[in-house]
Every structure is written in structure tokens, then in C-alpha cells.
Rosetta silent file (secondary structure, phi, psi, omega in degrees, C-alpha in Angstrom):
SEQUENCE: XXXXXXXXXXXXXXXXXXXXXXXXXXXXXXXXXXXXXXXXXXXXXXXXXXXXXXXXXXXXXXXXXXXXXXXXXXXXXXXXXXX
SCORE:     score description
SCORE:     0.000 S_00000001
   1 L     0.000  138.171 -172.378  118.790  -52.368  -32.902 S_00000001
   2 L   -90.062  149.484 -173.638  115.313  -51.741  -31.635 S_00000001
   3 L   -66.118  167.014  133.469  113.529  -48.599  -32.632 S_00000001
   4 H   -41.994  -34.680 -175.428  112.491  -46.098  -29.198 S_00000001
   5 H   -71.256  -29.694  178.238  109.030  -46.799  -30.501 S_00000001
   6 H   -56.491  -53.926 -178.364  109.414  -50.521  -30.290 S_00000001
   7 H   -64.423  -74.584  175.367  111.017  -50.005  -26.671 S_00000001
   8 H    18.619 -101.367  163.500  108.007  -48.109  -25.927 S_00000001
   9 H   -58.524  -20.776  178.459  105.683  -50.252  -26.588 S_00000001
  10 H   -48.927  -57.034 -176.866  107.293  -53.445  -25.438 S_00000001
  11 L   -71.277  -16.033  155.808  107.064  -51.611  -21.734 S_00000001
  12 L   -27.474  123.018  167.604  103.515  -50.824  -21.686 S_00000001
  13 L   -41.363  131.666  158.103  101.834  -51.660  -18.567 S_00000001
  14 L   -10.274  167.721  143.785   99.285  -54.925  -19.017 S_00000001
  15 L    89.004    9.835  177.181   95.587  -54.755  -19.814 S_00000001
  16 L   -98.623  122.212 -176.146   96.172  -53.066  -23.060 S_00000001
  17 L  -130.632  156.813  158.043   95.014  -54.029  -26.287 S_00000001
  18 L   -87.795  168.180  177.136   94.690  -51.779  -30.252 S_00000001
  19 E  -153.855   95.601 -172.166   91.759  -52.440  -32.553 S_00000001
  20 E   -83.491  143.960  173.445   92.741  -50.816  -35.749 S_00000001
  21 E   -97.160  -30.704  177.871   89.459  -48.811  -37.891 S_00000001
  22 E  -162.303  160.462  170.536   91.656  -47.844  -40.563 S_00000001
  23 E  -150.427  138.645 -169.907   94.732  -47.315  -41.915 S_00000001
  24 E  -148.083  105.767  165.704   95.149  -45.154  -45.377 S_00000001
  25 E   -81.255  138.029  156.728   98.707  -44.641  -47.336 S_00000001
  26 E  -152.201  117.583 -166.185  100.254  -42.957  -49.642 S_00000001
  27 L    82.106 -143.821  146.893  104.156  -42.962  -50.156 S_00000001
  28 L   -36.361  -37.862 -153.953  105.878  -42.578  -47.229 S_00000001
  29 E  -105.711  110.935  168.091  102.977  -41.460  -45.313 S_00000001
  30 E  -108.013  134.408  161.142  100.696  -43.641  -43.222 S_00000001
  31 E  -109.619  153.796  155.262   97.600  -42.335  -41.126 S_00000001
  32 E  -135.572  163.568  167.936   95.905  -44.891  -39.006 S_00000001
  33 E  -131.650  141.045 -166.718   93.097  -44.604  -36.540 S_00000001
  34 E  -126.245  156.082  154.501   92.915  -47.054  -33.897 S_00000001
  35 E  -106.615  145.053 -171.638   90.741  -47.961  -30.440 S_00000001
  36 E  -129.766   98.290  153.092   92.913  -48.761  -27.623 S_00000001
  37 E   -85.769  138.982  153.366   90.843  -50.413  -24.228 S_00000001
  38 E  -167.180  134.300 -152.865   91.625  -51.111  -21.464 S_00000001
  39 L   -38.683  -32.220  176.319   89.206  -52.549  -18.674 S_00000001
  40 L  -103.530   30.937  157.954   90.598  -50.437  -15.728 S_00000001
  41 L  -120.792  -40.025 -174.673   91.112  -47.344  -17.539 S_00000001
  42 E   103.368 -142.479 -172.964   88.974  -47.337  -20.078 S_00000001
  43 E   -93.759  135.105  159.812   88.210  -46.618  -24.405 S_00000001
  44 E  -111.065  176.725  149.866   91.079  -44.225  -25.950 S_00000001
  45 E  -137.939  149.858  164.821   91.047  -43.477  -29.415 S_00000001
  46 E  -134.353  168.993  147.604   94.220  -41.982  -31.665 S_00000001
  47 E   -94.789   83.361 -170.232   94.882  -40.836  -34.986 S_00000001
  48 E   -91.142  158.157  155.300   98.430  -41.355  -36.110 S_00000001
  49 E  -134.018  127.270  161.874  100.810  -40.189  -38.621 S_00000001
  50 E  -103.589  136.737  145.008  103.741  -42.073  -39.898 S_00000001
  51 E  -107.352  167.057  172.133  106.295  -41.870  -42.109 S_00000001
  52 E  -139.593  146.757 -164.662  107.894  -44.888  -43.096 S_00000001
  53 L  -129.347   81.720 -174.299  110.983  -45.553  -44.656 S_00000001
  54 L    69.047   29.356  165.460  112.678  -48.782  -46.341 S_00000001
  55 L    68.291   40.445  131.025  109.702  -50.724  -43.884 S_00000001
  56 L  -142.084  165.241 -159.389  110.615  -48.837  -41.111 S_00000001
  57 E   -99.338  140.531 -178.072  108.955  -45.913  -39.369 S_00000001
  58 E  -124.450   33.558 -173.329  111.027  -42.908  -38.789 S_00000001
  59 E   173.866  133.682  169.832  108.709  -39.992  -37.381 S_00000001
  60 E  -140.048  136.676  151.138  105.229  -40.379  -35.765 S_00000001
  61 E  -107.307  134.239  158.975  102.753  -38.260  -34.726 S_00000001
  62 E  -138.722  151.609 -170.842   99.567  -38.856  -32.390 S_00000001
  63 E  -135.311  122.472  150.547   96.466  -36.829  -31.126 S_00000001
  64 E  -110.834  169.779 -166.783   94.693  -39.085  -28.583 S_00000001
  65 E  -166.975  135.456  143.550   91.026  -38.573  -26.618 S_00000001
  66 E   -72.672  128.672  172.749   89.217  -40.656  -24.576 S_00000001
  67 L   -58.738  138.216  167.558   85.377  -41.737  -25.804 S_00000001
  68 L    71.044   25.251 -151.632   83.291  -39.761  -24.565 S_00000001
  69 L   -83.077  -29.370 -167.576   86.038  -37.631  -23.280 S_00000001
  70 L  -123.879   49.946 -158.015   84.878  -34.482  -25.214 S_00000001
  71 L   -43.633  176.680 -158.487   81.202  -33.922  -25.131 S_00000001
  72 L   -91.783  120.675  149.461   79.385  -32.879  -28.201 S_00000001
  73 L   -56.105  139.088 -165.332   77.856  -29.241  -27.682 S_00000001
  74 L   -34.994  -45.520 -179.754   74.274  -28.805  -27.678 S_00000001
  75 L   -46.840  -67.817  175.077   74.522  -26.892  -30.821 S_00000001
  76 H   -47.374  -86.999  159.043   76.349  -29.423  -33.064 S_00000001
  77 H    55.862  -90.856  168.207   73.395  -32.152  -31.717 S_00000001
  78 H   -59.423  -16.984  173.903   71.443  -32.289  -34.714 S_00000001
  79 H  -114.162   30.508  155.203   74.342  -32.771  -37.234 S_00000001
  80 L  -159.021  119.953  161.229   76.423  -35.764  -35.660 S_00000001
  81 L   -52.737  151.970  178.841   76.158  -38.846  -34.095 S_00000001
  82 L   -85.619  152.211 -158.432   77.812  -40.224  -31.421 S_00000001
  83 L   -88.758    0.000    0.000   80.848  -42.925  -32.327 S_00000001
């Protein structure tokens, strides 16, 4: 039996692809952060949380943003770059 998350993704429109930047474990507990384009929509980024269980995942969390989605305030300027 296929997970919901599995079904999910399977049904995703075209034109999508992930590019993972990291992934970091510990236990049960995965985070990853990935970029997800796609040419007629544009750059997302997420942040995930997983648990995983006997190799399969059984609770997720995600906080997504589009680059450039959330400018930087003037203030902030001198102490970060843009990704």
C-alpha cells in the first residue's frame, strides 16, 4: 500500500524537478532542505521535517517560500547575503 505522500507526489503536475542542499539526521528525525524549479512557475525552496520509521516516513512537516519571495529589509542589508 502506497503512502498519501507517495500518492501525492506521483500526481504532481509536470515541469517539476527537487535539488536537495542538505539533509541532516538523527534517530527518527530527518530535516532536509531542498530547491524545487520549475520553468513556468518559478524557484521554491522548503525545509522539511520527517520522522521515519522502520524506512518509512510517518509524519512530515514543511515551511515553503519562493526565492526572492521575501525581501530582505533595508536594515538587515549589511549582515546577510542574498542565497
Amino acid at each position: 500500500m502506497n503512502s498519501p505522500y507517495v500518492a501525492v507526489n506521483r500526481e504532481y503536475p509536470e515541469g517539476w524537478a527537487i535539488r536537495v542542499l542538505r539533509i541532516v539526521a538523527a534517530g527518527d528525525e530527518v530535516v532536509s532542505e531542498v530547491e524545487v524549479p520549475h520553468e513556468g512557475v518559478g524557484v521554491f525552496r522548503a525545509a522539511s521535517f520527517w520522522t521515519v520509521r522502520d524506512g518509512r516516513i510517518v509524519r512530515g512537516r514543511e515551511y515553503w517560500t519562493g526565492c526572492g519571495a521575501d525581501p530582505r529589509p533595508e536594515w538587515r542589508v549589511p549582515f546577510v547575503e542574498p542565497m
